[in-house]
C-alpha positions in Angstrom: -10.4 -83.4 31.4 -10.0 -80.5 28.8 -9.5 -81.5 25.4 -10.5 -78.2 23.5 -10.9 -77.5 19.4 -11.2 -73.6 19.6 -10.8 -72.8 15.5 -13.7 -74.7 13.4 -15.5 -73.5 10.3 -18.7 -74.6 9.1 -21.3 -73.9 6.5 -22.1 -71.0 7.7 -18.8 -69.1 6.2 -16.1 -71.5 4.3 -16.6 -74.8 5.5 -18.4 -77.2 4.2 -20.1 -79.1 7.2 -22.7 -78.1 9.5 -22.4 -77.6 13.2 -24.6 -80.6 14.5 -22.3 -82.8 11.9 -19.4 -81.1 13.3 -20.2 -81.7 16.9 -21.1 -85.1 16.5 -17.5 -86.0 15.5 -16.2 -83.7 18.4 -18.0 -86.1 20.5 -17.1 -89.2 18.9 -13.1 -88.1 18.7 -12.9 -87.7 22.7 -13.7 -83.4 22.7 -14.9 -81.9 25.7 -14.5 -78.2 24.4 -15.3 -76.5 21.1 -16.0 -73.1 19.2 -17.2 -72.9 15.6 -15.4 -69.5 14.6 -17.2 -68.8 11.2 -15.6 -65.6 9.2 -17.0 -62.2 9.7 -20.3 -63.3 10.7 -22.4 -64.8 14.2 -25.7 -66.0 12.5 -26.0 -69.6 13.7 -23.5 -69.3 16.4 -26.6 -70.1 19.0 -28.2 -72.9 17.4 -24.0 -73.8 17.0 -23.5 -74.0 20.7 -26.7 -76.1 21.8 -25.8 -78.6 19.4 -22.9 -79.1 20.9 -23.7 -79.0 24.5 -26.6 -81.9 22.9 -23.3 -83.7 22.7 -22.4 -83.0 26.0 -19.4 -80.8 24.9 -18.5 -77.4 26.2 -19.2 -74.3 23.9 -19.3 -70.7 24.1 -20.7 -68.2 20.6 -17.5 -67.5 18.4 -16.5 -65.4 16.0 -13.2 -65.2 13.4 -12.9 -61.3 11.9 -10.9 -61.4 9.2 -8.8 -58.3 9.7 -5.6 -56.0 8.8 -3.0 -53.6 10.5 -2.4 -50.7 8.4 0.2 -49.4 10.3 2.2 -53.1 9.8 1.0 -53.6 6.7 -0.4 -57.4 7.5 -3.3 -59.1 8.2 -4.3 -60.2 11.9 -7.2 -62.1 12.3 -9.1 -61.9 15.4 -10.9 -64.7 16.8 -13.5 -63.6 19.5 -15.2 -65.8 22.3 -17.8 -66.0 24.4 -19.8 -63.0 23.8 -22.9 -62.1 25.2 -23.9 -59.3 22.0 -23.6 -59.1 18.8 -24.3 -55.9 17.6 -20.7 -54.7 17.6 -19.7 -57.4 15.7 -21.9 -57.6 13.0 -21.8 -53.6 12.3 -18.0 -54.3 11.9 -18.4 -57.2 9.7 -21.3 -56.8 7.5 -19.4 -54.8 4.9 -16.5 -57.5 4.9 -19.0 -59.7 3.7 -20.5 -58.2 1.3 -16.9 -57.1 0.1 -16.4 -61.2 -0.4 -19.6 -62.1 -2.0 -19.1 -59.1 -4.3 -15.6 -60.5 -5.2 -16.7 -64.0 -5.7 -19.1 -62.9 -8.3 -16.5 -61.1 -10.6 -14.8 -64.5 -10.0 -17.1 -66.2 -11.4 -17.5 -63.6 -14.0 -13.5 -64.3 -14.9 -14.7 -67.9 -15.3 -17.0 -67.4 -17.8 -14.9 -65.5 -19.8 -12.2 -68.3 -19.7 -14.8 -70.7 -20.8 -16.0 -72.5 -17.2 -19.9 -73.4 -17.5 -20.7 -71.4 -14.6 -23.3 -68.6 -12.9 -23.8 -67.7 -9.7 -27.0 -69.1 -9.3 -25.2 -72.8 -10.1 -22.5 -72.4 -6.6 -25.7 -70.5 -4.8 -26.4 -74.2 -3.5 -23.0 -75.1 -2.3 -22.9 -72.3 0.3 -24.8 -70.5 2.9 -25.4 -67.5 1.4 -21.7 -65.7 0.9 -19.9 -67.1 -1.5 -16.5 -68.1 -1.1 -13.4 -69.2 -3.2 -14.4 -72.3 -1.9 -17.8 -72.9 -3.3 -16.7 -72.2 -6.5 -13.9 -74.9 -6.9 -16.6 -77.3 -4.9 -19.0 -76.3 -7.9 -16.0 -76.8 -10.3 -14.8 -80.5 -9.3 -18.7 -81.6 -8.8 -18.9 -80.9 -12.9 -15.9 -82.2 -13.8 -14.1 -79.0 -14.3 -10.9 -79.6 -12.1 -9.7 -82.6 -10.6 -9.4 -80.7 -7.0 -10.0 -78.6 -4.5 -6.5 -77.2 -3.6 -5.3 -78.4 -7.0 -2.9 -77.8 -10.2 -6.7 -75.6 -11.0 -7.2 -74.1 -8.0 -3.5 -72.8 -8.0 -3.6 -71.6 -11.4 -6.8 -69.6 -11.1 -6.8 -68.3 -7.9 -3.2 -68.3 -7.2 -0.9 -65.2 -6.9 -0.8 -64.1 -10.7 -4.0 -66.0 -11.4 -6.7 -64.8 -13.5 -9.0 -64.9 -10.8 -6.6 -63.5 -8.1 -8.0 -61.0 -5.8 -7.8 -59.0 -2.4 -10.7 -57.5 -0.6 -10.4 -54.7 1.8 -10.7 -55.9 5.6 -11.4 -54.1 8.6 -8.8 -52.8 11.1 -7.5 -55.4 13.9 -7.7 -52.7 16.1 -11.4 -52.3 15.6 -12.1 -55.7 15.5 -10.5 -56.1 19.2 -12.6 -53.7 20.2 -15.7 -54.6 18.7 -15.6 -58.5 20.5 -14.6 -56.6 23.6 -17.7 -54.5 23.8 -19.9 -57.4 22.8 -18.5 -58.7 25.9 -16.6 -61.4 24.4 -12.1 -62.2 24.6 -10.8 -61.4 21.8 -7.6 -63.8 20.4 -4.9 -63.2 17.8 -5.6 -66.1 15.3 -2.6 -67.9 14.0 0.1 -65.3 14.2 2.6 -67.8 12.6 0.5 -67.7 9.6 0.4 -63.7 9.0 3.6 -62.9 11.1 2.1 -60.1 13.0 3.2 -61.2 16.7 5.1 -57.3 16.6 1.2 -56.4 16.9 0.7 -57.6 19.9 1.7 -54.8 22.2 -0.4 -52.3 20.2 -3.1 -55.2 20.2 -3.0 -55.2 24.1 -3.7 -51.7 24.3 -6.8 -52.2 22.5 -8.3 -55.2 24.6 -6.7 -58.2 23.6 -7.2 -61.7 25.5 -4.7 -64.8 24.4 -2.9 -65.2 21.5 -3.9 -68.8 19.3 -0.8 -70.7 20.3 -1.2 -74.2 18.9 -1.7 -74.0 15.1 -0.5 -75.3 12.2 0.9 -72.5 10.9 3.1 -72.0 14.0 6.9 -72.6 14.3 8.5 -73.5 17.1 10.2 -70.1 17.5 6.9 -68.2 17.0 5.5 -70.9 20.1 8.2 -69.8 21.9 7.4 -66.2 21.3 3.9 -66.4 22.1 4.6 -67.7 25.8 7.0 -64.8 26.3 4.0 -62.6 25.1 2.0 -64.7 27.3 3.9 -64.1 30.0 4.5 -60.6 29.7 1.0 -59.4 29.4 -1.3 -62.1 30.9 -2.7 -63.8 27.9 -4.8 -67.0 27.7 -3.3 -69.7 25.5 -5.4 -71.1 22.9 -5.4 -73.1 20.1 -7.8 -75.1 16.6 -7.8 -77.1 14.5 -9.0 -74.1 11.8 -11.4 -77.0 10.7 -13.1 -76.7 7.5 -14.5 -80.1 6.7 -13.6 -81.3 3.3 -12.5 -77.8 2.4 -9.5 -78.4 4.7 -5.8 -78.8 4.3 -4.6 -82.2 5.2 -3.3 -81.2 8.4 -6.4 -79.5 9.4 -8.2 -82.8 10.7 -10.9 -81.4 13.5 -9.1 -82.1 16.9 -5.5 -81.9 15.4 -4.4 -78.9 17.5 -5.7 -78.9 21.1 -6.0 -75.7 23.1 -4.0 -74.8 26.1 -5.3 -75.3 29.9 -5.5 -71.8 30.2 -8.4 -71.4 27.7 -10.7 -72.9 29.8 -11.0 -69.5 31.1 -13.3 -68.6 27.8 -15.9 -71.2 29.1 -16.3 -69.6 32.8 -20.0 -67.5 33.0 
């Protein structure tokens, strides 16, 4: 049986459970397969798999870089598997997150100014060591400063127009497929329904691409339909996640929600 979540968060970037918590549910909800994908960063993605193999699920190291196609003009996350390096990736991805933490601070700066009783040192507890949008609106409904996560707040102060609205730079797709690939890992569009960018693909092919995430919220039927042409046309595994993120999820991003395709089994062969 193969019953695969291949697009979980955890502590280590924007989610707010740990792996070994994460895992444990896996177990309990029937997985056999799993990847925690944290953004832009592998630390923990070890310790990550053996807790889930002390579960007796499948798991191989994985990886989301959070990336951008300047010749498209859209963002195209890449979600890397099973690779046997690092060093790539984390040269790639260490300015990204230092980009993020950077920006969360004047965040938190903006806050102040509006009023909000709030310091970096006061989120530092609520995350792993990056700070994310996230953390901050955690920080905010623990003390009674909005009602909600993904609230009337959140979209007021972080939403287009919003005080506290703000873009970082992110590296090129390109370079991120080719960063997982020399780690020796797949690398897999992530949730092309999402960011529109399945035109990428071709030019995403050419630079090592794997599979395309094909069962995802975010994906319509026609852009389903798209991706097994794509599939088809260039040999491309099939996966899919939940894009899990623990209590920092939407509501139709329960762990397990979105199964992966047969085909991703692949990413678990040694």
């Amino acid at each position: 049986m193969f019953r695969a979540d291949l697009h979980i968060h955890t502590t280590m970037s924007d989610g707010s459970m740990t792996a070994p918590e994460i895992a444990a549910r896996a177990a309990k909800l029937g997985l056999t397969h799993i990847a925690f994908t944290d953004h832009d960063t592998t630390e923990g993605a070890k310790e990550a798999v053996l807790s889930a193999r002390e579960q007796g699920l499948h798991a191989v190291p994985a990886v989301e870089i959070s990336a951008f196609l300047p010749s498209l003009g859209t963002k195209a996350h890449i979600l890397g598997y099973g690779y046997r390096h690092n060093a790539h990736i984390e040269a790639l991805s260490a300015p990204t997150r230092q980009r993020r933490h950077q920006n969360s601070l004047w965040q938190i700066g903006v806050l102040q100014q509006l009023g909000y009783t709030i310091s970096e040192e006061l989120v530092r507890p609520f995350s792993h060591g990056v700070l994310y949008k996230q953390h901050i609106m955690d920080y905010l409904v623990k003390t009674g400063q909005a009602d909600d996560l993904f609230g009337e707040t959140f979209r007021r102060l972080f939403g287009k127009g919003g005080p506290c609205y703000s873009t970082i730079e992110y590296v090129n797709a390109l370079d991120a497929v080719q960063a997982i690939t020399a780690d020796g890992g797949r690398a897999v569009l992530a949730h092309p329904g999402q960011q529109h960018n399945l035109s990428a693909v071709p030019m995403l092919v050419e630079a090592g691409l794997a599979g395309i995430e094909l069962d995802h919220r975010s994906n319509t039927a026609a852009d389903r339909e798209e991706i097994h042409t794509l599939c088809r046309k260039y040999g491309l595994v099939k996966t899919g996640g939940s894009d899990f993120h623990g209590r920092y999820s939407r509501p139709d991003s329960e762990l397990g929600g979105h199964l992966a395709d047969d085909s991703s089994q692949v990413l678990f062969e040694t």
